[in-house]
C-alpha positions in Angstrom: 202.6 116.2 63.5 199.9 116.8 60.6 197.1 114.9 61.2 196.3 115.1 57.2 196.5 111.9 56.1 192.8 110.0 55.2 193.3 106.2 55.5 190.5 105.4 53.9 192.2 106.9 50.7 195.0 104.0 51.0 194.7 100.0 50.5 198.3 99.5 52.0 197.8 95.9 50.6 199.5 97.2 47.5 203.1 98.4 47.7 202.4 101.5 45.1 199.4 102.9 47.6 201.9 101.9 50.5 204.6 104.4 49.3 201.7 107.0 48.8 200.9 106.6 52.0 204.1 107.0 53.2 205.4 109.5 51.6 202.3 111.8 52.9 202.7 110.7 56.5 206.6 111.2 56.4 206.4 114.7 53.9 207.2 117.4 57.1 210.1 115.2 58.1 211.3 113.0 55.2 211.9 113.9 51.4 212.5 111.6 48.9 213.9 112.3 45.2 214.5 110.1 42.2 218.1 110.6 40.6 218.8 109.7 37.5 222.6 109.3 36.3 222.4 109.4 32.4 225.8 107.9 31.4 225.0 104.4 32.5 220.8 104.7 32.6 220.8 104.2 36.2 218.7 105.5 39.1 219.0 105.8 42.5 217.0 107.3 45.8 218.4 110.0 47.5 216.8 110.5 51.2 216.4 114.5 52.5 216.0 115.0 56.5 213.6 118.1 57.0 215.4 120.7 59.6 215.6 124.0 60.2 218.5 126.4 59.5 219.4 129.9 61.6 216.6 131.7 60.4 214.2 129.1 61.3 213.7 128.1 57.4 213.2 124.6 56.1 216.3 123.1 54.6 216.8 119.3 53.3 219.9 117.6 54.8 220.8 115.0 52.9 220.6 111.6 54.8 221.8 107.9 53.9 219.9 105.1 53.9 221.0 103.8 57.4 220.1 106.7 58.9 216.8 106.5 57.7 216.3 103.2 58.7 217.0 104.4 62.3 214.7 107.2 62.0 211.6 105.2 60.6 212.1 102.3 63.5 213.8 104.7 66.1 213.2 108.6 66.3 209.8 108.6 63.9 207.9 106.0 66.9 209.5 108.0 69.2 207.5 111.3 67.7 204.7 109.4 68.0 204.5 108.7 71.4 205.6 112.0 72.1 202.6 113.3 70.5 200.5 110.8 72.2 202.1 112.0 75.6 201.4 115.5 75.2 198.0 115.0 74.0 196.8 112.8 76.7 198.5 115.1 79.2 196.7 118.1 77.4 193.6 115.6 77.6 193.6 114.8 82.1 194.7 118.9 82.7 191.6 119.9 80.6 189.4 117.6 82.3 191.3 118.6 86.0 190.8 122.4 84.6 187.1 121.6 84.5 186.6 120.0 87.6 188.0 122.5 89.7 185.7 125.2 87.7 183.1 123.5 88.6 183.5 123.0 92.4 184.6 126.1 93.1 182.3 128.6 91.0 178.4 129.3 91.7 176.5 132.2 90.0 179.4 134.1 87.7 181.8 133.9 90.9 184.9 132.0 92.0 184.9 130.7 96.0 187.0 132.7 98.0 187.8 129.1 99.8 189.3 126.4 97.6 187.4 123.2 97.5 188.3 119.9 95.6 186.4 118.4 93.2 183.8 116.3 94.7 185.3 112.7 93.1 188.2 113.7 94.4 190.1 112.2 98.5 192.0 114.9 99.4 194.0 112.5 101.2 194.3 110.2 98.4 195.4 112.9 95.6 199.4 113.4 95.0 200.8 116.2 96.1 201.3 117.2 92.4 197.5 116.9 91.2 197.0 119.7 95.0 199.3 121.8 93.5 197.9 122.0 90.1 193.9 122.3 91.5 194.9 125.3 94.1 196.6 126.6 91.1 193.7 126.8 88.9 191.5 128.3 91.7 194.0 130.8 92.1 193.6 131.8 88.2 190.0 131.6 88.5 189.9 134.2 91.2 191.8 136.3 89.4 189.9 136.9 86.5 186.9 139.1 85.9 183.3 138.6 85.8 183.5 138.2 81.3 186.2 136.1 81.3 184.1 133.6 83.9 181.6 133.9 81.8 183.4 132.9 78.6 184.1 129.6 80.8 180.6 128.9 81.6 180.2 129.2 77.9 183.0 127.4 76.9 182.5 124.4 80.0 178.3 124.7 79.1 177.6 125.1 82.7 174.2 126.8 83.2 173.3 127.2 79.9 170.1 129.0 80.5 172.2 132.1 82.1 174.4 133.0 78.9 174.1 135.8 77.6 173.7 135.8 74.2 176.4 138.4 73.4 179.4 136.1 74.3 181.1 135.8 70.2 181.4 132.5 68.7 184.4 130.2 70.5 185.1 126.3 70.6 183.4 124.8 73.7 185.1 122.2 75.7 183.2 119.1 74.6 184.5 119.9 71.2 188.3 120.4 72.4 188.1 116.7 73.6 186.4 115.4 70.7 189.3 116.6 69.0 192.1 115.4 71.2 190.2 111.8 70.9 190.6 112.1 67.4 193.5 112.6 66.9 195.1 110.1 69.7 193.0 107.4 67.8 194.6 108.7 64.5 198.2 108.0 65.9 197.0 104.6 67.1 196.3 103.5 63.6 200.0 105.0 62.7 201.5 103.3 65.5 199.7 99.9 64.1 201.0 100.3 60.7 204.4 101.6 61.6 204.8 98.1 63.3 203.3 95.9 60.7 204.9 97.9 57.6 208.7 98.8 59.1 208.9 96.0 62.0 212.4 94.4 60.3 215.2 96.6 58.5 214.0 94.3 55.6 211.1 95.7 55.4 212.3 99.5 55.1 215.0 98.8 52.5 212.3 96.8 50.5 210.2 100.1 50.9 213.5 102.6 49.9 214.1 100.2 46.7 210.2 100.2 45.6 210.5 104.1 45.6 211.8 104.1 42.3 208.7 102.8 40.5 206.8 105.5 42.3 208.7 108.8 42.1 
């Protein structure tokens, strides 16, 4: 997913900024190209599918117009939540990540003894979040005195003991500012995927507008 698209460049109130819009959002899945048969002065819309061939290249597969209806109000919401999913997920293991850095290191060293995160019942947790927190203990101990304190840096735990010589990196706080970002961007394309392409209507009106765009 490219999170490229500025919605403040768009009044989708007008059909023409609507296909702008859209053919932005769609451009690393969806390709559309104006065909124009000469004989009878006639033009049509064909619909390209974005995949990759054996080495890994872009190619355009040539789609009809059903199947792009099922992939604006099927597979493309589908991407979305996907994306959502994996960004939330990346989102609660960052913060977990964090947590157990926390609990378990004092002055530039890991505890040899694992201990949960102080908001944490270790009755209460699933077996699966145990797992996961013994798991990063386990990689804390195992690395060496520099890389713990690239995670002080990055975490900005004890600020005053940094040493000045650790290079320029992204620090946590910035890593979830990011994730926010970009969950709330796929909220406002969840929104207008619903209100834009909520009937089949609505996306053949869309295909048939194309050709006073392209």
């Amino acid at each position: 997913m490219k999170y490229t698209v500025n919605f403040d460049d768009y009044d989708l109130d007008y059909e023409i900024q609507y296909i702008e819009f859209m053919l932005n959002l769609l451009d690393p899945y969806i390709v559309f190209e104006l065909f124009k048969d000469n004989d009878d002065n006639h033009s049509s819309i064909k619909i390209y599918r974005i995949g990759l061939d054996k080495d890994n290249e872009n190619v355009r597969i040539p789609i009809t117009e059903k199947d792009y209806i099922f992939f604006i109000q099927k597979t493309f919401p589908i991407i979305i939540q996907n994306e959502i999913d994996k960004l939330t997920e990346n989102e609660n293991e960052g913060r977990l990540k964090k947590n157990v850095f926390i609990a378990n290191s004092k002055h530039g060293k890991i505890n040899n003894t694992f201990l949960l995160p102080s908001h944490y019942e270790y009755n209460e947790i699933t077996p699966e979040v145990k797992k996961k927190c013994i798991g990063y203990h386990s990689l804390f101990k195992g690395m060496n005195s520099y890389q713990l304190q690239n995670l002080e840096y990055y975490y900005q735990i004890n600020r005053k003991h940094l040493p000045s010589t650790i290079p320029y990196q992204s620090l946590f706080k910035d890593d979830m500012l990011d994730i926010k970002e970009k969950l709330k961007y796929l909220d406002i394309i969840k929104k207008i995927m619903k209100t834009k392409n909520k009937s089949i209507k609505d996306v053949i009106r869309f295909l048939k507008n194309l050709i006073y765009y392209l």
